[in-house]
N, C-alpha and C positions, 0 to 999 in steps of 0.2 A: 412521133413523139406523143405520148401519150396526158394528157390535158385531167387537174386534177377535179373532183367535186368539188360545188359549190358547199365551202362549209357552214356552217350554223354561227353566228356572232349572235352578242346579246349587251343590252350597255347593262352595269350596275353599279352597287355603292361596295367597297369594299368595306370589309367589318371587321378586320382583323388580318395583321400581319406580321406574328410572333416568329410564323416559323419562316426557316432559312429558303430565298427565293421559290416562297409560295405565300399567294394570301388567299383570302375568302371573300368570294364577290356574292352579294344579296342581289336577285333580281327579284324585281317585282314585273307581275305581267296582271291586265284585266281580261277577267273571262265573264263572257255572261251564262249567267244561271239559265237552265232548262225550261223549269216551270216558270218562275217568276219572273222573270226575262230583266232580270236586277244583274248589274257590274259587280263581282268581287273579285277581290284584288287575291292574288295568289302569290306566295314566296317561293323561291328555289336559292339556295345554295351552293357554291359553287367551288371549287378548290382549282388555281388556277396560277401556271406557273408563271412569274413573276422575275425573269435573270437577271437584272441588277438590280433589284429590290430597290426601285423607288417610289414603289407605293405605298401611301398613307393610308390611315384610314379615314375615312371620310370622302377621299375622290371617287371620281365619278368613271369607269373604267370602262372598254370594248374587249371584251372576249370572244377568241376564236377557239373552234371546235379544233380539238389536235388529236396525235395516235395517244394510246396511254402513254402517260409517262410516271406514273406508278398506281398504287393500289385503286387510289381516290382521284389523282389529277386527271380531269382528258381535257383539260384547258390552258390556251394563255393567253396573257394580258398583248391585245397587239398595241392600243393606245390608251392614255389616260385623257378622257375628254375635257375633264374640268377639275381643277384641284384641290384640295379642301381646304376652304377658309382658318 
């Protein structure tokens, strides 16, 4: 039986969830600069399928690394870690 990869997760904030079972998770991660040896913060975006669509926007979301599941998605939401106020 063959054992799958360790896939990629990431927590973020989701920023919108107009469309039908998919939202849009904001990650933010801190890199530090080369020369300057200063934190900046860097965004990524994410499109990330979302099957019973009970995400809001504003929660706090864990994304797993998945096959495509179309043009844009290669994500989905496995849990909602904290819910928006």
């Amino acid at each position: 039986m063959k054992t799958r990869g360790m896939r990629r997760q990431l927590v973020g904030t989701v920023v919108s969830n107009k469309m039908e079972q998919t939202v849009v998770v904001l990650v933010e991660r801190q890199v530090k600069h080369r020369m300057y040896h200063k934190y900046i913060q860097r965004r990524s975006k994410f499109a990330a399928h979302d099957h019973e669509n009970v995400c809001q926007i504003g929660d706090k979301v864990l994304i797993t690394e998945s096959r495509p599941l179309s043009k844009t998605k290669k994500w989905r939401v496995s849990a909602i870690v904290e819910k928006a106020v």
